[in-house]
DRENVOKE-413765 format. One record per atom (N, C-alpha, C): residue number from 1; atom name; x, y, z. Coordinates in Angstrom, 3 decimals. Example, Ala and Ser with C-alpha at 12.3 -4.5 7.8 and 13.67 -1.06 7.14 Angstrom:
2
k  a  X  Y  Z
1  N  13.190  -5.690  7.800
1  CA  12.300  -4.500  7.800
1  C  13.200  -3.300  7.800
2  N  12.850  -2.250  7.080
2  CA  13.670  -1.060  7.140
2  C  12.900  0.030  7.870
END
This chain:
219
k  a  X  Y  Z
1  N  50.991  35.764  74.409
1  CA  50.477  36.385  73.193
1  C  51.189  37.710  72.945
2  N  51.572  37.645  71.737
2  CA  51.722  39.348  70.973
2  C  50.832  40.115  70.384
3  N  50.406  41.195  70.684
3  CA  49.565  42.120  69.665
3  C  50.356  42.956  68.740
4  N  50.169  42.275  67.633
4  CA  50.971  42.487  66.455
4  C  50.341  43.757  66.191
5  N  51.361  44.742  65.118
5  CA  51.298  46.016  64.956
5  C  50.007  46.444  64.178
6  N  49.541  45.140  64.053
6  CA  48.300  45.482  62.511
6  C  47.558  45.828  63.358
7  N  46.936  45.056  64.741
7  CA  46.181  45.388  65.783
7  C  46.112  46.402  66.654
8  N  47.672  46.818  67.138
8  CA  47.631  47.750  67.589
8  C  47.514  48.976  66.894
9  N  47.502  49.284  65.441
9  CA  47.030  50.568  64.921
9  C  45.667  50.194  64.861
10  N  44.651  49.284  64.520
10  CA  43.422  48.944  65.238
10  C  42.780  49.664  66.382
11  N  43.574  49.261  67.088
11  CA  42.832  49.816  68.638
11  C  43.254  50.742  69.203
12  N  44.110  51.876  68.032
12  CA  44.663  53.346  68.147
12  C  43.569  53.764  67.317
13  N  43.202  53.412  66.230
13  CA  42.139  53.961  65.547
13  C  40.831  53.519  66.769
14  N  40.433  52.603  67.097
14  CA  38.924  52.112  68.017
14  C  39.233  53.148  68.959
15  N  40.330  53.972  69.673
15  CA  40.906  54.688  70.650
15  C  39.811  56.311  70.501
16  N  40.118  56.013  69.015
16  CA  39.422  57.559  68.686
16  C  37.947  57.951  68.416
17  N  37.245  56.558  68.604
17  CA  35.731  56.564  68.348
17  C  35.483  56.023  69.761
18  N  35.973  55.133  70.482
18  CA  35.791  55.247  71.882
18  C  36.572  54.768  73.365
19  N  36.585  55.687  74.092
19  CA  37.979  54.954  74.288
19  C  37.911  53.347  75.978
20  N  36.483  53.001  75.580
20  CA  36.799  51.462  76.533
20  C  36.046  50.259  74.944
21  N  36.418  49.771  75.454
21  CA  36.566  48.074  74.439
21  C  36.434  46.624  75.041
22  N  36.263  45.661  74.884
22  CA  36.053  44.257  75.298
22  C  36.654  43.911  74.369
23  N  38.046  43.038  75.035
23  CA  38.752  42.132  73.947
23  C  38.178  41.121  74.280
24  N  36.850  40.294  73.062
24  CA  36.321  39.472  73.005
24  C  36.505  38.164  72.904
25  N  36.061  36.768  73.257
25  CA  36.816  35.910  73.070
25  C  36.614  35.726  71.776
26  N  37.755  35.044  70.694
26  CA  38.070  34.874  69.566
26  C  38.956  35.786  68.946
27  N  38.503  36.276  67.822
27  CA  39.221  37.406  67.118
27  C  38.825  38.235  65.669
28  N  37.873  38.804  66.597
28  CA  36.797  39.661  66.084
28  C  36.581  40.612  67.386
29  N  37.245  42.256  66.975
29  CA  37.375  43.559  67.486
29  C  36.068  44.523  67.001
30  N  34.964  44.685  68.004
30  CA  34.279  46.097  67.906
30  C  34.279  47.110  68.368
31  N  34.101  47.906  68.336
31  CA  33.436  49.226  69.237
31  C  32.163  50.147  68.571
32  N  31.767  50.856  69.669
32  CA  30.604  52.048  69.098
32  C  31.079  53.291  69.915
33  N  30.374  54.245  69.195
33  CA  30.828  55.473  69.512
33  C  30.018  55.966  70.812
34  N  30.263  56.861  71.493
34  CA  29.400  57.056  73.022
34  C  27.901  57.928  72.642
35  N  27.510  58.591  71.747
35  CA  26.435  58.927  70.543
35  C  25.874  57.744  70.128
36  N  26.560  56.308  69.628
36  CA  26.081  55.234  68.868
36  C  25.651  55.519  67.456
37  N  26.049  56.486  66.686
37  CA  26.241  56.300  65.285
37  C  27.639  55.928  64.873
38  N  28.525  55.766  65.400
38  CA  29.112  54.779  64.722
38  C  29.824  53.520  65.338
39  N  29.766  52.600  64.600
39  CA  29.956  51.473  64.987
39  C  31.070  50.786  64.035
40  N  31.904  50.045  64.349
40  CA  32.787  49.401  63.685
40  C  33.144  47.970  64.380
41  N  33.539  46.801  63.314
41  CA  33.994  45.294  63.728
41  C  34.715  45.034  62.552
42  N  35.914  44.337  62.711
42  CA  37.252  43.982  62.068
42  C  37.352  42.527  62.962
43  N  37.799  41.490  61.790
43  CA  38.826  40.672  62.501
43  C  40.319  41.194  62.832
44  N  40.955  40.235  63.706
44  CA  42.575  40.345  64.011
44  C  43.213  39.064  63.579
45  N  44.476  39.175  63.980
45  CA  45.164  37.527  63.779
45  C  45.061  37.007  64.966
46  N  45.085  37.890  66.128
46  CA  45.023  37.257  67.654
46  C  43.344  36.404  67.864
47  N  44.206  35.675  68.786
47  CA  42.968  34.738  69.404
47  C  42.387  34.809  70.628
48  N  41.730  35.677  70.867
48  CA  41.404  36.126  72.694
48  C  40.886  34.766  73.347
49  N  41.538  34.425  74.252
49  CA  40.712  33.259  74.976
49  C  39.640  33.154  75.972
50  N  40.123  34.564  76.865
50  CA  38.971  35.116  77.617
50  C  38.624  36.909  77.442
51  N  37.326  37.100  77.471
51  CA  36.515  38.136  78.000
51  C  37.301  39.515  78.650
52  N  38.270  40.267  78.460
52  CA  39.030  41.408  78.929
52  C  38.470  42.755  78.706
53  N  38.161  43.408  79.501
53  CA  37.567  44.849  79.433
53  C  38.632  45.789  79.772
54  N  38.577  46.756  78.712
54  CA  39.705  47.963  78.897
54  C  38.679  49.190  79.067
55  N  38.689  49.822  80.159
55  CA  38.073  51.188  80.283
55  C  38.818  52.102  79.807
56  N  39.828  52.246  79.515
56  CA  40.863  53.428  78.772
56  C  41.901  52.849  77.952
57  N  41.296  52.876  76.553
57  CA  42.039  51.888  75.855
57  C  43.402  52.905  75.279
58  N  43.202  54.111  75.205
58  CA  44.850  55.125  75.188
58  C  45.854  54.628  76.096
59  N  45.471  54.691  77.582
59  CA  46.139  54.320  78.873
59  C  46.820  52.466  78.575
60  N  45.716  51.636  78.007
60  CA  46.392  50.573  78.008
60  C  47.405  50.414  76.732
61  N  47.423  51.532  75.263
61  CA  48.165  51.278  74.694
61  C  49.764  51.891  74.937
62  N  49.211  53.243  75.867
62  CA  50.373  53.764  76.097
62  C  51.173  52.733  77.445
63  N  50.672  51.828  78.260
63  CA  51.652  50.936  78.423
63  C  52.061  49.860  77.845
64  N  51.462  49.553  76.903
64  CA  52.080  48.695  75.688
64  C  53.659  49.574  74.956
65  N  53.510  50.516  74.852
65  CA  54.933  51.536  74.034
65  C  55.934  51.572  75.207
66  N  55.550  51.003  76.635
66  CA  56.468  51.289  77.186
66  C  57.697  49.837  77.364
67  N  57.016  49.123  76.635
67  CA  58.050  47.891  75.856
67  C  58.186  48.165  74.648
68  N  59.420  46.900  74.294
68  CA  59.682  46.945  72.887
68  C  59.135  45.953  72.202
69  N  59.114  44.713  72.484
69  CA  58.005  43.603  72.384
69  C  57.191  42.309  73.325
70  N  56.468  43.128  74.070
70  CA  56.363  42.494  75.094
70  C  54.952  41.453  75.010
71  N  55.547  40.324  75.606
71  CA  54.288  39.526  75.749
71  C  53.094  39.309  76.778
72  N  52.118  39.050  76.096
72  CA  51.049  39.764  77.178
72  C  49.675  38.682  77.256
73  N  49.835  37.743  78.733
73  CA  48.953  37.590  79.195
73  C  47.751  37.364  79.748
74  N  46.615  37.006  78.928
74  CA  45.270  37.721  79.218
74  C  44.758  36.759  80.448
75  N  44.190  37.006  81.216
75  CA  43.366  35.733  82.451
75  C  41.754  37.056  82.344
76  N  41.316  36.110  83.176
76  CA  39.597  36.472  83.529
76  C  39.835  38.561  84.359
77  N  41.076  38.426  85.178
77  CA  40.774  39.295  86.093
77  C  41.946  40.409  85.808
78  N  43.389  40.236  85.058
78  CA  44.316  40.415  84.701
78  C  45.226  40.109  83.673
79  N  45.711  41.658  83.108
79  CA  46.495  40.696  81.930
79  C  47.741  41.087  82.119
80  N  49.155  40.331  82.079
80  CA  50.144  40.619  82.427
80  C  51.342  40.655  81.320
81  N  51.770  41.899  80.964
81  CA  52.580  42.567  80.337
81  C  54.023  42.307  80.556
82  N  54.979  41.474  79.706
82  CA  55.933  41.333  80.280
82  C  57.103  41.397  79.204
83  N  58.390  41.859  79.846
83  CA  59.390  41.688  78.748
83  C  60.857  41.526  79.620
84  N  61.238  40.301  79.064
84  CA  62.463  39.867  79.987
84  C  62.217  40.204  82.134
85  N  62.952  41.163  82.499
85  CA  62.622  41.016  84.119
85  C  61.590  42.078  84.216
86  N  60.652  42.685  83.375
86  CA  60.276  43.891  83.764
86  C  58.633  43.178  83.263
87  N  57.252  43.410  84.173
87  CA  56.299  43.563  83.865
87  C  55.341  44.365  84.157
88  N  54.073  44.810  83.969
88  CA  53.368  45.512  84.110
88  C  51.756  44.167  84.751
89  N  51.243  44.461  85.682
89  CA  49.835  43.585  85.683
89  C  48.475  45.126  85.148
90  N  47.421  44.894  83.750
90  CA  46.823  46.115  84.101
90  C  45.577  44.850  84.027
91  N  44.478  45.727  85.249
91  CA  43.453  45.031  85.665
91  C  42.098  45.022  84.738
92  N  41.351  43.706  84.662
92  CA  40.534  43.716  83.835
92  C  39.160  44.682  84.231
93  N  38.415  45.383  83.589
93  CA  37.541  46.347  83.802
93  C  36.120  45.719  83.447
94  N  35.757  45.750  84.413
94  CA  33.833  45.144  84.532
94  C  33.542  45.751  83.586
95  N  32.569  44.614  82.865
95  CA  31.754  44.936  81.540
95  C  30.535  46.325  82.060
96  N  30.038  45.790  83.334
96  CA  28.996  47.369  83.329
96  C  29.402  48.579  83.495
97  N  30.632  48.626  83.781
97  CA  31.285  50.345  83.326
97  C  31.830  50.920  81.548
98  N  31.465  49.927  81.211
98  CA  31.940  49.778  79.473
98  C  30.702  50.053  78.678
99  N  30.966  50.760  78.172
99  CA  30.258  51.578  76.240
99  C  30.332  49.715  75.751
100  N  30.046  49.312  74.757
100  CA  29.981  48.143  74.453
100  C  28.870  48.486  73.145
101  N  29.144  47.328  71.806
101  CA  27.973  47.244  71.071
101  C  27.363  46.600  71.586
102  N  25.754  46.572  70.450
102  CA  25.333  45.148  71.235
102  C  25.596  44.381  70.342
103  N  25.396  43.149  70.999
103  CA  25.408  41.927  70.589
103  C  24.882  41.341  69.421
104  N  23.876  41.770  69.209
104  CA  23.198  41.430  67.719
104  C  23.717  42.540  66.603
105  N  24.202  41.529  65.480
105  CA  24.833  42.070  64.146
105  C  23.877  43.296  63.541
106  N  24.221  44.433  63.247
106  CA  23.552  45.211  62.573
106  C  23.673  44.991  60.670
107  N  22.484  45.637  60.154
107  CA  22.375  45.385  59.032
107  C  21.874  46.367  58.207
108  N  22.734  46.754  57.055
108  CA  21.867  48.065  56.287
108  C  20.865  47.808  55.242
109  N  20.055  48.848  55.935
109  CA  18.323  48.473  54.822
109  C  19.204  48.897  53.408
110  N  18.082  48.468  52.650
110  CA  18.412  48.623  50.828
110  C  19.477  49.548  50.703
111  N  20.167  49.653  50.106
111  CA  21.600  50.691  49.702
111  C  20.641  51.582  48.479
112  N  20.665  52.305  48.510
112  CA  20.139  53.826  47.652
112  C  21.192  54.376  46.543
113  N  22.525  54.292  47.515
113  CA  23.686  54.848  46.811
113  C  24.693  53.984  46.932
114  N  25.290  53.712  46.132
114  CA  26.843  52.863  45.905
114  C  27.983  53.580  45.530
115  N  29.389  53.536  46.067
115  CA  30.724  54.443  45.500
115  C  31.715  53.743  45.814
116  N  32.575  53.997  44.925
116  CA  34.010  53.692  46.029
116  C  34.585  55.053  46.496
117  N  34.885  54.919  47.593
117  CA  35.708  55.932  48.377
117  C  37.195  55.393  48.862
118  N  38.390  56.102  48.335
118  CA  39.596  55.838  48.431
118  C  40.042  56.670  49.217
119  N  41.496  56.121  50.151
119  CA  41.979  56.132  51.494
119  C  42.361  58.184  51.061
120  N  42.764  58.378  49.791
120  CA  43.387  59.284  48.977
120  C  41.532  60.365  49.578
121  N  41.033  60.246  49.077
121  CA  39.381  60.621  49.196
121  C  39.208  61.429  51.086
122  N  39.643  60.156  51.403
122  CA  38.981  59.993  53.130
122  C  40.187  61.379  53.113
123  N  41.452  61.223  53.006
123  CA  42.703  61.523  53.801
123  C  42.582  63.247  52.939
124  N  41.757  63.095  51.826
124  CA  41.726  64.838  51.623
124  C  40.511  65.764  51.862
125  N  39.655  64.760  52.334
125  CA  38.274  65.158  53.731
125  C  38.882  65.795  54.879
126  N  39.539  65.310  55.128
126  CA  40.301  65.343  57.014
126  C  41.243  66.649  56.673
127  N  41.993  66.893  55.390
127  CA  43.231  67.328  55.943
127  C  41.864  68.796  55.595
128  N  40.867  69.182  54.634
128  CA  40.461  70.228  54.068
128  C  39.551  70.553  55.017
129  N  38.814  69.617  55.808
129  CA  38.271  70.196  56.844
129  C  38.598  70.623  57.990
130  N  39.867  69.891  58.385
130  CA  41.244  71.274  59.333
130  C  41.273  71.928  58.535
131  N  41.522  72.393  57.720
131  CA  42.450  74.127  57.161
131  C  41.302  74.685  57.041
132  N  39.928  74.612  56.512
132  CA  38.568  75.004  56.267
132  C  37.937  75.683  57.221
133  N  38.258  74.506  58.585
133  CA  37.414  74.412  59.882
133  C  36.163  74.362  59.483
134  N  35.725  73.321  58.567
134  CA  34.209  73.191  57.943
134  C  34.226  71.346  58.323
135  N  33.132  71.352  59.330
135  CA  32.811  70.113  60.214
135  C  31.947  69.541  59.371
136  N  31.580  69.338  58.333
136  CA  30.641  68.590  57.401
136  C  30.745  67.911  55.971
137  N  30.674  66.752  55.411
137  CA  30.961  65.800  54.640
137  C  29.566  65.759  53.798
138  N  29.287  66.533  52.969
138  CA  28.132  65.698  52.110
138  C  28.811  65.324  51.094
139  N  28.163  64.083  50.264
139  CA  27.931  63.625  49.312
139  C  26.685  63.954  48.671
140  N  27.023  64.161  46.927
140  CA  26.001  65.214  46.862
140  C  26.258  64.377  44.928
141  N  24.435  64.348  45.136
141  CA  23.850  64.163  43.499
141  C  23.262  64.746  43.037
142  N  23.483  65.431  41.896
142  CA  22.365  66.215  41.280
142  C  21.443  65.635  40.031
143  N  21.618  64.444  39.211
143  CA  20.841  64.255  38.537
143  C  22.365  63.863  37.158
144  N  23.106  64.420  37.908
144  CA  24.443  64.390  36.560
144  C  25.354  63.995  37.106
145  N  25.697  64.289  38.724
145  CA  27.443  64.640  38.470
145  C  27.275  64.224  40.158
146  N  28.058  63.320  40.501
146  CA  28.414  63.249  42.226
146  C  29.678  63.887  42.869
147  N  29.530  64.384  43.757
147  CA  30.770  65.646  44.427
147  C  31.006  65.063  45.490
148  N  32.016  65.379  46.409
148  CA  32.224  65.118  47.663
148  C  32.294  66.192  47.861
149  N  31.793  67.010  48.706
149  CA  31.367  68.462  49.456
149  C  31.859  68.757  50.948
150  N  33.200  69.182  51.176
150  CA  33.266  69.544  52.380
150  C  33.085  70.651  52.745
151  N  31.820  71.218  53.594
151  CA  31.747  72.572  53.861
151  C  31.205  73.010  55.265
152  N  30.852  73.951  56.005
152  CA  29.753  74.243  57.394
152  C  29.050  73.928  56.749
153  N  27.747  73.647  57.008
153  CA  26.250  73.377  56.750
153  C  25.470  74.425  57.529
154  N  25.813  74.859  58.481
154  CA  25.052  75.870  59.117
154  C  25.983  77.264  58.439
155  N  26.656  77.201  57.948
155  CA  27.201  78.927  57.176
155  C  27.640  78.652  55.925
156  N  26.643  79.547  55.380
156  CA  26.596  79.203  53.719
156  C  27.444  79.975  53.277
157  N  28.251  80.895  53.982
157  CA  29.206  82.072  53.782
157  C  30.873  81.084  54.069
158  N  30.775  79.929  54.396
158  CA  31.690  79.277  54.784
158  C  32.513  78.817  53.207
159  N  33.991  78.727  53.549
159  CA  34.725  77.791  52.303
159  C  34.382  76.642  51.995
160  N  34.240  76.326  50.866
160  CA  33.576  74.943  50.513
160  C  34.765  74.719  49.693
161  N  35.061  73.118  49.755
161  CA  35.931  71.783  48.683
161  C  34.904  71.071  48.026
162  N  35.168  71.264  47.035
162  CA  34.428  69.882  46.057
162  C  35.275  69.015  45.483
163  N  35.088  67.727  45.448
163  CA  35.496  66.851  44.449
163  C  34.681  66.289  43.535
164  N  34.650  66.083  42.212
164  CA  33.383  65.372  41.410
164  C  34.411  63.525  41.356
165  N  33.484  62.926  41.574
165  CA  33.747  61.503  41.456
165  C  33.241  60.533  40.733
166  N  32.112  61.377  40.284
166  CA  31.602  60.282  38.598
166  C  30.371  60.754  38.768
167  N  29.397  60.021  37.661
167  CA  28.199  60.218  36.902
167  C  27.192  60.180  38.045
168  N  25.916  60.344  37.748
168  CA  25.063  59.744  38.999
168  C  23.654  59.984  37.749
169  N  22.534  59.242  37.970
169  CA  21.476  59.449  37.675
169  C  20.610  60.151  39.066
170  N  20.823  59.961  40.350
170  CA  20.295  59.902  41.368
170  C  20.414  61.785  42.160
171  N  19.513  61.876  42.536
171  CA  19.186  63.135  43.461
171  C  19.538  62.972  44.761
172  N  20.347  63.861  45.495
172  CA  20.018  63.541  47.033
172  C  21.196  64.193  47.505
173  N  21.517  64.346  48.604
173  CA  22.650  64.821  49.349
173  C  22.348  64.446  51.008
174  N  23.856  63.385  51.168
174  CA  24.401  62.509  52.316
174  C  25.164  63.247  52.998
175  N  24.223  63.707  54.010
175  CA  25.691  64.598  54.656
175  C  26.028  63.833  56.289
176  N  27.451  64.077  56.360
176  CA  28.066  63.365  57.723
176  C  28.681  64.507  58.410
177  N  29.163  64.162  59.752
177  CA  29.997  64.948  60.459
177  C  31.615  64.092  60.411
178  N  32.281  65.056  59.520
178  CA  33.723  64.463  59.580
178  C  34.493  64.117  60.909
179  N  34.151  64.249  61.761
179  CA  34.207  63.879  63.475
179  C  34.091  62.358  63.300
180  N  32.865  62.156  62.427
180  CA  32.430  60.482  62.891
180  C  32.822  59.554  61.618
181  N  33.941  60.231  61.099
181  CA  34.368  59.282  59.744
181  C  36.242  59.135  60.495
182  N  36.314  58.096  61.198
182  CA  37.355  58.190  61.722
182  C  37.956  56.452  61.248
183  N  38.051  56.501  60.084
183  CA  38.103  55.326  59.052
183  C  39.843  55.403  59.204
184  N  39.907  53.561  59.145
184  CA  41.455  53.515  59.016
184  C  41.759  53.833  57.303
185  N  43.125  54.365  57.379
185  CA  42.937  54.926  56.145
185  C  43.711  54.200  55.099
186  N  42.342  53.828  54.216
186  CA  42.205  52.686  53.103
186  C  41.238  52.658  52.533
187  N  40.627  51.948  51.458
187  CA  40.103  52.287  50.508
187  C  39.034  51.511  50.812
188  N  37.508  52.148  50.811
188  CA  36.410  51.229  50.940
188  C  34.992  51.335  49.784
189  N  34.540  50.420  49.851
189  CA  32.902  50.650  49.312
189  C  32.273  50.978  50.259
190  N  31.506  52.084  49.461
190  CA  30.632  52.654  50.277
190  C  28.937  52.843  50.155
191  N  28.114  52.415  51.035
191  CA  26.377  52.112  50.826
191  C  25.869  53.271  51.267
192  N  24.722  54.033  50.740
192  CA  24.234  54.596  51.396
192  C  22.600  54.056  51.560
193  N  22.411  54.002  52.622
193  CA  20.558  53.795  52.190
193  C  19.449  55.392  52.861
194  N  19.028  55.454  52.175
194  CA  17.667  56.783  51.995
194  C  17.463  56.590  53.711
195  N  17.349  55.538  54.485
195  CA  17.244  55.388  56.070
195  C  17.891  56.101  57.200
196  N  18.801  56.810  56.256
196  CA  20.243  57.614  56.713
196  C  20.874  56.547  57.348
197  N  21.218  55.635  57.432
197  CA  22.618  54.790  57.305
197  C  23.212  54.398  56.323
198  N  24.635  54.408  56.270
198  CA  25.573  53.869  55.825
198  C  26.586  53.155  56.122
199  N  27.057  52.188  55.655
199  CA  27.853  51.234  55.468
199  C  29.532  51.361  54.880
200  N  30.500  51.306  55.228
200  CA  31.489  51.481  54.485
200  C  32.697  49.944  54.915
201  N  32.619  49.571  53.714
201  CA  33.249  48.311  53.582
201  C  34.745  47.935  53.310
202  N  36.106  47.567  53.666
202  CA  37.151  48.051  53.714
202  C  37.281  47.017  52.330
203  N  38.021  47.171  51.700
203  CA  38.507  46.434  49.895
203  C  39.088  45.367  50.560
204  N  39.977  46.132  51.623
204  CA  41.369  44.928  51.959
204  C  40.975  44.739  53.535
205  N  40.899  43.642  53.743
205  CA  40.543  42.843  55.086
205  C  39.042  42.968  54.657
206  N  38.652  42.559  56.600
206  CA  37.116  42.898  56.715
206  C  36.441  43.824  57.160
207  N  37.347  44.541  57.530
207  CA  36.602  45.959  58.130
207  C  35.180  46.113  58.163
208  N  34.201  46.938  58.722
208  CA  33.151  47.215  58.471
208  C  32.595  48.516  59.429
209  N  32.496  49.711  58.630
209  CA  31.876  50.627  59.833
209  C  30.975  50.744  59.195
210  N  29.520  51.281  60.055
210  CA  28.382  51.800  60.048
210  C  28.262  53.280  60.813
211  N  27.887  54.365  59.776
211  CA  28.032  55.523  59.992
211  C  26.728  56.053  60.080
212  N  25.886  56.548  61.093
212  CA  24.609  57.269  60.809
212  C  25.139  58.434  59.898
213  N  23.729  58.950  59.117
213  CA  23.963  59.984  58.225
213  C  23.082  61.270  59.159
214  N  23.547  62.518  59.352
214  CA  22.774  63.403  59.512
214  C  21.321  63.348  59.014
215  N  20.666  64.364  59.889
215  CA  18.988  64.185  59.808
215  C  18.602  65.215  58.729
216  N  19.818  65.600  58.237
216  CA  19.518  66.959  57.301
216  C  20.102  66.156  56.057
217  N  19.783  65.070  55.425
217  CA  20.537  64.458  54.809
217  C  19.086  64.316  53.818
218  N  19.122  64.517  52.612
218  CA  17.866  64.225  51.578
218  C  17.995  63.103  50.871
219  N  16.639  62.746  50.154
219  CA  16.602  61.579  49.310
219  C  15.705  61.751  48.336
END
């Protein structure tokens, strides 16, 4: 088997929300965050045949870069990395030392709020809350006008970004920690429900993360 490049920026992004994983059998990729507000599952093109646990999924990609296209392996206990005379064996990691979702599909109560959020959106969250150093994401309705609000939440003396993104009839303000929006970057629909979860749905593929919303989050 090859893990084609679509996958491996996959499980460079899953790297950054947590870093052990179960390559599951089939081909369908999750993880959750070590907190457990966020959660994410994507299909791949690969077909896992058996059950593989990575406790340091950085460590196993950074010996993946140390080929150029190497084929790889999977058994119950070992998966073996190989390219022409040179291989690598890295050992499979017991499921009870592994972060893991569970098993049963999660599901978001009633959606409250609906948007689209574009990769353009996500990617000027991230870059304004480095230069800002303002760790907080609300989404914000007033009765007229919806904003994307990056600012501190605990210092009201802090720089704030707004974006307005359309109309709203609806009241409320969704606020996140830009820490836990670690979205591949592309364009999604986005749910909010009053429960403080949200949903964000990728346009292109299947993506799917589930983001808790802060407890300071109104409705």
């Amino acid at each position: 088997m090859k893990l084609s490049k679509e996958t491996q920026a996959i499980l460079k992004n899953f790297a950054g929300i947590n870093s052990n994983i179960m390559l599951a059998k089939g081909s369908t990729l999750s993880t959750i965050s070590p907190h457990r507000n966020v959660l994410v599952s994507v299909s791949v093109p690969e077909v896992f045949t058996v059950d593989f646990g990575i406790y340091d999924l950085n460590q196993f990609l950074g010996v993946l870069s140390l080929f150029d296209d190497p084929d790889i392996t999977f058994s119950s206990t070992v998966a073996t990395i190989k390219q022409e005379r040179t291989s690598i064996k890295y050992y499979n990691a017991d499921k009870a030392v592994l972060l893991l979702p569970p098993d049963k599909t999660l599901k978001l109560p009633a959606a409250d709020i609906t948007l689209d959020i574009t990769a353009a959106m996500l990617g000027a969250v991230q870059k304004t809350g480095g230069v800002l150093s303002s760790p907080d994401l609300s989404i914000v309705g007033d009765g007229k006008a919806m904003v994307l609000r990056v600012s501190d939440l605990k210092n009201s003396s802090n720089n704030t970004y707004e974006l307005e993104i359309g109309p709203t009839t609806e009241t409320f303000q969704a606020n996140f920690k830009i820490d836990n929006l670690k979205l591949m970057p592309q364009d999604y629909k986005l749910e909010i429900s009053s429960k403080k979860l949200s949903k964000w749905t990728a346009k292109v593929g299947d993506m799917v993360v589930f983001v808790a919303l802060e407890s300071s989050s109104t409705f």
